[in-house]
N, C-alpha and C positions, 0 to 999 in steps of 0.2 A: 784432157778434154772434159771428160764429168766433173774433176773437181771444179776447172774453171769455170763450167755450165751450173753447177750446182750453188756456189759462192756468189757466184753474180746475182743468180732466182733470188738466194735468199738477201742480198745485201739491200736489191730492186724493193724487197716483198716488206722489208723495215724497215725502206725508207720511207716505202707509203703509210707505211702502218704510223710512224714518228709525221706524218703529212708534210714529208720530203720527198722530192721525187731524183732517182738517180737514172741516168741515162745510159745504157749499156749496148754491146754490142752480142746479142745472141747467138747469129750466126757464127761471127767469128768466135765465140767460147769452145765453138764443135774443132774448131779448125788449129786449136792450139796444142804443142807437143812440147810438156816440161820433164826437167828430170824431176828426180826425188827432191834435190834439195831445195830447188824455183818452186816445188808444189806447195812443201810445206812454209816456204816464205808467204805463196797465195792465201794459204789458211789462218796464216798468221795475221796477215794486213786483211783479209777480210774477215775473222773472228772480231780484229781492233777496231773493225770499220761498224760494225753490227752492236757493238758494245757500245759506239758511240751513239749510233741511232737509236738504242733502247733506252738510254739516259736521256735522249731528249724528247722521247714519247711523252706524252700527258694521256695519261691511265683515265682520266675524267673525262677523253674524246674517244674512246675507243670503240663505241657505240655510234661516231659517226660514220656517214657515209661520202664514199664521195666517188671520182671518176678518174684512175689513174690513165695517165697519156697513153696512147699504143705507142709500141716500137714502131721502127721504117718494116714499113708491107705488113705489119699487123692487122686485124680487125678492130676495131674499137674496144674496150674492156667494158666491161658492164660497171654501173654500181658496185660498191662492195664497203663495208665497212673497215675502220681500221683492226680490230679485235678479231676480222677474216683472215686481214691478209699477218696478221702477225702464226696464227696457227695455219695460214697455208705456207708459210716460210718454215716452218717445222718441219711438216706435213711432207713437203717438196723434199727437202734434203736428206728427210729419213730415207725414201722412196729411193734417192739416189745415192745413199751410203750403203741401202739393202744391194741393190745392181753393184756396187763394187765389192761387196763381199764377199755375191757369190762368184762374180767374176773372178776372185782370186783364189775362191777354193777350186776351180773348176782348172784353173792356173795351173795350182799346185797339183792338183791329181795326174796331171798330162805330167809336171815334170816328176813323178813319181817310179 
């Protein structure tokens, strides 16, 4: 579930950032249940997919702004520049790399 919530934020977050927009399904990223080896297939096709979108960023727009879509049932997004959403695409997935690591030592201590 957090991987696939996590990959999505950030593939969503470079696409706007590259002034593409991808369309994703949020909800359903919570509702998803992989094994080990579908996870890291996820990480694979969405690390490929973000390497694509940062190739085809233009570093000389990064300072603009603009208005990415809302999701279904979202509020509207505000403004935000592309140069925001490339460091909140960071920002985001650190946050949820921290939650699964402590998630795992907390894991491991139970099965200790």
């Amino acid at each position: 579930m957090l991987v696939e919530h996590a990959w999505g934020s950030v593939q969503m977050w470079t696409a706007w950032a590259a002034g593409q927009e991808i369309r994703r399904d949020r909800t359903a990223e919570f509702l998803v249940n992989r094994g080990a080896a579908e996870l890291r297939e996820v990480l694979a096709r969405g690390l490929a997919r973000v390497e694509e979108l940062l190739a085809a960023a233009d570093p000389t727009r990064y300072d603009e702004a603009g208005e990415p879509a809302a999701g279904p049932g979202q509020a509207p997004i505000e403004p935000m520049t592309r140069a925001w959403c490339l460091l909140h695409a960071v920002e985001h997935v650190s946050e949820h790399l921290g939650q699964a690591q402590l998630t795992r030592q907390l894991w491991e201590q139970r099965q200790a």
